[in-house]
Biopython code that builds the backbone (N, CA, C, O; Angstrom):
import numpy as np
from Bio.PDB.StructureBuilder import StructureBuilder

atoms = [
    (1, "UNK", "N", (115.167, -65.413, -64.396)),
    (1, "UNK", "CA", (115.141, -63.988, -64.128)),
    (1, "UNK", "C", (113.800, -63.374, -64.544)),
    (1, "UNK", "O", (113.367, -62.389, -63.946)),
    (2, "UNK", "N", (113.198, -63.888, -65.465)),
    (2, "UNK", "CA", (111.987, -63.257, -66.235)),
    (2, "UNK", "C", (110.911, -63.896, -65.122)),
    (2, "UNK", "O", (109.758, -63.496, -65.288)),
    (3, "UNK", "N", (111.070, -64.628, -64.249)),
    (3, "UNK", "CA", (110.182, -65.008, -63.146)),
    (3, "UNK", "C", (110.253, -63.805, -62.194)),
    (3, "UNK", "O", (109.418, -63.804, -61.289)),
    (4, "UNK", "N", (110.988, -62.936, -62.246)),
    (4, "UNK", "CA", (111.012, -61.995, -60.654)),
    (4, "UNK", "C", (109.554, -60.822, -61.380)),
    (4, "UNK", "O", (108.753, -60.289, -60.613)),
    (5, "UNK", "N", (109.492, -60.634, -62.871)),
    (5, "UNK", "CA", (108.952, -59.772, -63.397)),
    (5, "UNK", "C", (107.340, -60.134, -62.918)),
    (5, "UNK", "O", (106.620, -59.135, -62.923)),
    (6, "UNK", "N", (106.744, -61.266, -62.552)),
    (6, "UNK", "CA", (105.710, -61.677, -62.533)),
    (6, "UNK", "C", (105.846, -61.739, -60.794)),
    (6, "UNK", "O", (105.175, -60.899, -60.195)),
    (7, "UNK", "N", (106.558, -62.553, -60.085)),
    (7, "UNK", "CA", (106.495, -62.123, -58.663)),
    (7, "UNK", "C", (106.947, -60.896, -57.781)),
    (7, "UNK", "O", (106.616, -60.514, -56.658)),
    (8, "UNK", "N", (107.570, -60.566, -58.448)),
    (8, "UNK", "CA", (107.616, -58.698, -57.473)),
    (8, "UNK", "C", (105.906, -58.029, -57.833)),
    (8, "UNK", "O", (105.200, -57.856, -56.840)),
    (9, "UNK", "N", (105.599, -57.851, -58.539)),
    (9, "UNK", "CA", (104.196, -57.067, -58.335)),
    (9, "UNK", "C", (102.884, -58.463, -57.853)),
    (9, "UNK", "O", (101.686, -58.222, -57.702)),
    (10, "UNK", "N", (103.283, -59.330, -57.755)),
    (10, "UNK", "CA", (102.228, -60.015, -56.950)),
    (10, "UNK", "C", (102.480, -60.099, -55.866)),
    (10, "UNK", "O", (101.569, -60.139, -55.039)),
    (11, "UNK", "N", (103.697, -60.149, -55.517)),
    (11, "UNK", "CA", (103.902, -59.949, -53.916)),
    (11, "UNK", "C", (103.618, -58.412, -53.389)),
    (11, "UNK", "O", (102.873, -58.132, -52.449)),
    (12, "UNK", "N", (104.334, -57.515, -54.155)),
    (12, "UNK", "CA", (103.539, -55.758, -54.023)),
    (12, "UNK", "C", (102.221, -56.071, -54.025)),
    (12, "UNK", "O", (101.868, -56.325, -52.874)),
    (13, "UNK", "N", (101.563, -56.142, -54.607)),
    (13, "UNK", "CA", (99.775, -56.250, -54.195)),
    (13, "UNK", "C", (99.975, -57.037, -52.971)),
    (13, "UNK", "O", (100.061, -56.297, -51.991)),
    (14, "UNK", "N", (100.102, -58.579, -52.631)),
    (14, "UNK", "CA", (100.201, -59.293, -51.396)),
    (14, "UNK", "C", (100.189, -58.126, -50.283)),
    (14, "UNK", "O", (99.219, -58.025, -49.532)),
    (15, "UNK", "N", (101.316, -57.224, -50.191)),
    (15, "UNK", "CA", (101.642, -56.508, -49.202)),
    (15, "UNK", "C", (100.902, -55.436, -49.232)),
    (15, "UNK", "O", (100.697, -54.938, -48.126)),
    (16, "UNK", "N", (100.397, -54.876, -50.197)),
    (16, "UNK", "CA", (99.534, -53.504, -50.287)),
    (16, "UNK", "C", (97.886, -54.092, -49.481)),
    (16, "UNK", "O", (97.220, -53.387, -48.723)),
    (17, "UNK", "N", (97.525, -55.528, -49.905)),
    (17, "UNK", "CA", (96.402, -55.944, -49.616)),
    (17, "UNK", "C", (96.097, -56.415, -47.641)),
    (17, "UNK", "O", (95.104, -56.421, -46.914)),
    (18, "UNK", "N", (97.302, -56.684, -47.489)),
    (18, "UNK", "CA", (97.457, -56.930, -46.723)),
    (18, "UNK", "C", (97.500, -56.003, -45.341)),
    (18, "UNK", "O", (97.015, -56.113, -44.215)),
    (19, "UNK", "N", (98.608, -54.720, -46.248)),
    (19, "UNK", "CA", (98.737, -53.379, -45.514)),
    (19, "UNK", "C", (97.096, -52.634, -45.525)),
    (19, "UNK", "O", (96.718, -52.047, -44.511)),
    (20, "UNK", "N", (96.226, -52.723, -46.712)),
    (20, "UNK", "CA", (95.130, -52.398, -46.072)),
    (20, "UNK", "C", (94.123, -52.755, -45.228)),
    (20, "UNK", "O", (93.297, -52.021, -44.685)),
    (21, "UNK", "N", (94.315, -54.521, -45.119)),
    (21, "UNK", "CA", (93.569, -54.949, -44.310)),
    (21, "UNK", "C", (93.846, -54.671, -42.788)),
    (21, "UNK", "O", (93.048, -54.537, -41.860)),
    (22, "UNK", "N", (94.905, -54.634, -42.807)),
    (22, "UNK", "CA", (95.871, -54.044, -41.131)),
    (22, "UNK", "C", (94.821, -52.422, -40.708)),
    (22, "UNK", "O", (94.417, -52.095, -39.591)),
    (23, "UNK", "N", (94.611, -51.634, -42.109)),
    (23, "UNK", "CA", (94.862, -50.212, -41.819)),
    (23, "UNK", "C", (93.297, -50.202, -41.596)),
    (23, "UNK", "O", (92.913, -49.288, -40.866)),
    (24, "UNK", "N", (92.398, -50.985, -42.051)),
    (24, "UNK", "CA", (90.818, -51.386, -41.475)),
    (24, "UNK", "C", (90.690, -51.636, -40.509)),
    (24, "UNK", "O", (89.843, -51.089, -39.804)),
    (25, "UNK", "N", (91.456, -52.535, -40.110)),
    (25, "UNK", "CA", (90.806, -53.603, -38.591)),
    (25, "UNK", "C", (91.806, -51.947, -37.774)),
    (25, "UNK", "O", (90.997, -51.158, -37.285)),
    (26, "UNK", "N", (92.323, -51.788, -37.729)),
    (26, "UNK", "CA", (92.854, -50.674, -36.604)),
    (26, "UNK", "C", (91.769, -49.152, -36.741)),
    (26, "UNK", "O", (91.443, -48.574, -35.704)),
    (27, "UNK", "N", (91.411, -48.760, -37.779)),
    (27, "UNK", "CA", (90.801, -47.392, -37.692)),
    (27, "UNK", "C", (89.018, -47.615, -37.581)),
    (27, "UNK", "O", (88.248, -46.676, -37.381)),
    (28, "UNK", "N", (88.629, -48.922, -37.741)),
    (28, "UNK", "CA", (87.380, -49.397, -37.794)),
    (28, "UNK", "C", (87.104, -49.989, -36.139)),
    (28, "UNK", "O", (86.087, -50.651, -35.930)),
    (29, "UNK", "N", (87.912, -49.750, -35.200)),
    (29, "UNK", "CA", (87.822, -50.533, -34.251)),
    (29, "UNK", "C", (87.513, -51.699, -33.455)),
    (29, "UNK", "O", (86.790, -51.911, -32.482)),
    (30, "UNK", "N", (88.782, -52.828, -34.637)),
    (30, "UNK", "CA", (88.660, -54.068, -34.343)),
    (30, "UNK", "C", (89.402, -54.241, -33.069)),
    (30, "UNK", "O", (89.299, -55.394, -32.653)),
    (31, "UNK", "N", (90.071, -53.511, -32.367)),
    (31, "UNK", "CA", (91.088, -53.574, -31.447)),
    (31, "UNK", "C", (91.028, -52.903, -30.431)),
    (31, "UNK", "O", (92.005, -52.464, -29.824)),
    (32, "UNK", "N", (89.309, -52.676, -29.991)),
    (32, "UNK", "CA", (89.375, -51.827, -28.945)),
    (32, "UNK", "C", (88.120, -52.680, -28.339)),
    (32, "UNK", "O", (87.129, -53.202, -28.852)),
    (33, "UNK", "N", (88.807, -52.542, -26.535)),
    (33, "UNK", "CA", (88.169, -53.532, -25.409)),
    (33, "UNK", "C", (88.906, -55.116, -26.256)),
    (33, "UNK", "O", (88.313, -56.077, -26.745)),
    (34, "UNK", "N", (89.769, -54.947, -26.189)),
    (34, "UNK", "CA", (90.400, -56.559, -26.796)),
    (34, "UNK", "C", (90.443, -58.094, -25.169)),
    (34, "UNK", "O", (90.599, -59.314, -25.205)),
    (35, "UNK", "N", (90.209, -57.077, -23.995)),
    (35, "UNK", "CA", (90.251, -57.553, -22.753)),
    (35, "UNK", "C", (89.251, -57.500, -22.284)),
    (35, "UNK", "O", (89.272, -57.786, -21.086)),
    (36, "UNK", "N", (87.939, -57.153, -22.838)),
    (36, "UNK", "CA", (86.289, -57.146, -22.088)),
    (36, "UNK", "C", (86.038, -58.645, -22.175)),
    (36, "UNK", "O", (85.374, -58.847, -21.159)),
    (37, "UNK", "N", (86.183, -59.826, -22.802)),
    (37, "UNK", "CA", (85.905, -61.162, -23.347)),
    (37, "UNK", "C", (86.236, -61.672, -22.122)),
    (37, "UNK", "O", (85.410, -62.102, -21.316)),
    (38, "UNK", "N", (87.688, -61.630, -21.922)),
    (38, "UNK", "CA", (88.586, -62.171, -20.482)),
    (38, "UNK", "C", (88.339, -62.110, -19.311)),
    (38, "UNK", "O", (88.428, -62.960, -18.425)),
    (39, "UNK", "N", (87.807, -60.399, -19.295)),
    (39, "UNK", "CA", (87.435, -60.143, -17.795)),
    (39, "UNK", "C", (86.067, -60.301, -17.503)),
    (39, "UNK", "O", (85.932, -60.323, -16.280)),
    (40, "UNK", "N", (85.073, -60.412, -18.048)),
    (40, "UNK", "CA", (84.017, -61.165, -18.202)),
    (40, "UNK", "C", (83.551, -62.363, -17.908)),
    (40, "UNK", "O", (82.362, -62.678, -17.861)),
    (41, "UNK", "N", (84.905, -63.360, -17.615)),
    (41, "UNK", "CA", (85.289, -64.723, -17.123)),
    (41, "UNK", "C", (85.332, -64.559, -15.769)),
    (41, "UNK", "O", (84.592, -65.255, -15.074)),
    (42, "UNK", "N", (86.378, -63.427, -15.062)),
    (42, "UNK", "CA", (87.033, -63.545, -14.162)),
    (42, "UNK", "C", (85.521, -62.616, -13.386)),
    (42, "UNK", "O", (85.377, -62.768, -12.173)),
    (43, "UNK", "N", (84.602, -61.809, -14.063)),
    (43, "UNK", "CA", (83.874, -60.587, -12.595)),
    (43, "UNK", "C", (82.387, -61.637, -13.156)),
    (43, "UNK", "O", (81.306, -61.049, -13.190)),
    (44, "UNK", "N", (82.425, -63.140, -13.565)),
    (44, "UNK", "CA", (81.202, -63.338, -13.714)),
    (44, "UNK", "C", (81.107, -63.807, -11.783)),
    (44, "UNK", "O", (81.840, -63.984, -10.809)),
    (45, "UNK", "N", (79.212, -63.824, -12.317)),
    (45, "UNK", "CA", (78.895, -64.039, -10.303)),
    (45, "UNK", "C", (79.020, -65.550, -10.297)),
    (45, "UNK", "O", (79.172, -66.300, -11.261)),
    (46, "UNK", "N", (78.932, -65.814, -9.116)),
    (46, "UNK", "CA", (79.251, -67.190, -8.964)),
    (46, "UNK", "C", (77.895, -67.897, -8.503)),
    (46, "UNK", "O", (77.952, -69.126, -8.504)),
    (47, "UNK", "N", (76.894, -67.420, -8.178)),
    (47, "UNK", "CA", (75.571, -67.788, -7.645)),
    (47, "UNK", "C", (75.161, -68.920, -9.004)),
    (47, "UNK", "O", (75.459, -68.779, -10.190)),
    (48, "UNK", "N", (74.585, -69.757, -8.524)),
    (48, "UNK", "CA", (74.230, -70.369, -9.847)),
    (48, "UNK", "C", (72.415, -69.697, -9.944)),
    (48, "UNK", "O", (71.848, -69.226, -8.958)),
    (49, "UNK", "N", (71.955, -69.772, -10.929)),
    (49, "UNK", "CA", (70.483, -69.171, -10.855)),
    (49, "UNK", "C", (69.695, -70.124, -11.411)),
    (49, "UNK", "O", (69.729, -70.527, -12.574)),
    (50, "UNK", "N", (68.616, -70.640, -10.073)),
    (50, "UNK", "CA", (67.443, -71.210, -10.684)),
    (50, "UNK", "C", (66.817, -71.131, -11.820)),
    (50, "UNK", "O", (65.991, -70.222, -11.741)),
    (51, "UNK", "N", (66.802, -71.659, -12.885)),
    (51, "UNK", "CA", (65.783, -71.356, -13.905)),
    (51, "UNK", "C", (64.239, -71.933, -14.378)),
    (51, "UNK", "O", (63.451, -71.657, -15.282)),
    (52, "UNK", "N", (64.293, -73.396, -12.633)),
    (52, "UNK", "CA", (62.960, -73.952, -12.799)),
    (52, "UNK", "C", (61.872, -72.978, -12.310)),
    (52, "UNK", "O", (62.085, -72.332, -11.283)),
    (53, "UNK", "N", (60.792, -72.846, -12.945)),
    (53, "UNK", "CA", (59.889, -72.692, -11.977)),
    (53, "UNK", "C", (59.376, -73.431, -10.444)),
    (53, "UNK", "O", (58.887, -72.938, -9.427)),
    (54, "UNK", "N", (59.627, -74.392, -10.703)),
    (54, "UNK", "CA", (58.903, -75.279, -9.367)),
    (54, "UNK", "C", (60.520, -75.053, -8.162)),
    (54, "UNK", "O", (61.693, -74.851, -8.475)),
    (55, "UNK", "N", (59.853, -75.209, -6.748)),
    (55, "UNK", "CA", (61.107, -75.049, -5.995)),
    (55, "UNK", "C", (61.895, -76.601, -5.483)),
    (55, "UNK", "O", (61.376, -77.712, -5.590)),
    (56, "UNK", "N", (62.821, -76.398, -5.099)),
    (56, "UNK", "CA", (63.601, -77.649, -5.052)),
    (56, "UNK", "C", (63.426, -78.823, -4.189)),
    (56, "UNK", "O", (64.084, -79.862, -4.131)),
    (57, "UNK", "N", (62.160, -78.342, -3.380)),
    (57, "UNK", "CA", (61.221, -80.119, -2.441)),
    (57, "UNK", "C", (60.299, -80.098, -3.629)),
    (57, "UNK", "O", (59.380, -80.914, -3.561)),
    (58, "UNK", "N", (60.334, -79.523, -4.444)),
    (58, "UNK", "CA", (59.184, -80.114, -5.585)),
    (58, "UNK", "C", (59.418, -81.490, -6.116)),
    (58, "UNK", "O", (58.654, -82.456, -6.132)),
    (59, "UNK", "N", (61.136, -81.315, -6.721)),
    (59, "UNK", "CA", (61.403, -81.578, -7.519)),
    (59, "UNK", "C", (62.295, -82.910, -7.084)),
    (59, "UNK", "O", (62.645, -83.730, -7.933)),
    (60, "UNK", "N", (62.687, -83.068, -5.437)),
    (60, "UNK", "CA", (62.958, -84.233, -4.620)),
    (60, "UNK", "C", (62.873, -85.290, -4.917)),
    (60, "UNK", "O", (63.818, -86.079, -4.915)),
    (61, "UNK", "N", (61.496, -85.604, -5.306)),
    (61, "UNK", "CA", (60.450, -86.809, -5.100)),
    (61, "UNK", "C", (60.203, -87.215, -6.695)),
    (61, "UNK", "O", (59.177, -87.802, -7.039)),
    (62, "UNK", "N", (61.107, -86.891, -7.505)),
    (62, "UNK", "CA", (60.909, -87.310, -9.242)),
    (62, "UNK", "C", (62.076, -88.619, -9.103)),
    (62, "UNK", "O", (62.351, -89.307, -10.086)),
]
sb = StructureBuilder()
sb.init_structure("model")
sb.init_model(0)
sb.init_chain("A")
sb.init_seg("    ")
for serial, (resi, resn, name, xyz) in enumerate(atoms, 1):
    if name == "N":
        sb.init_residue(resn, " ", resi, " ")
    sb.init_atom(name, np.array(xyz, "f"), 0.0, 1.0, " ", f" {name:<3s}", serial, name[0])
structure = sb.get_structure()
């Protein structure tokens, strides 16, 4: 029984610490555009883009 005296207020902090970390990430705006990452996948272009300089009968004959 003399064990609940030591785990009820460590679990109260647990939950207080916890409840503030919740009350950060929401008013600090960890949770906003949570779907820009995703759709970023789906509206990328599909062109692939040269990045050699030389053009592609250059590069044939290697």
């Amino acid at each position: 029984m003399e064990i609940l005296y030591l785990l009820l207020p460590i679990s109260m902090g647990f939950v207080l610490l916890i409840g503030g970390a919740l009350w950060w990430a929401i008013f600090s705006g960890q949770f906003e555009g949570t779907d820009k990452a995703a759709q970023s996948v789906l509206l990328d272009d599909d062109k692939p883009s040269n990045t050699s300089d030389e053009s592609p009968e250059q590069t044939e004959g290697r």
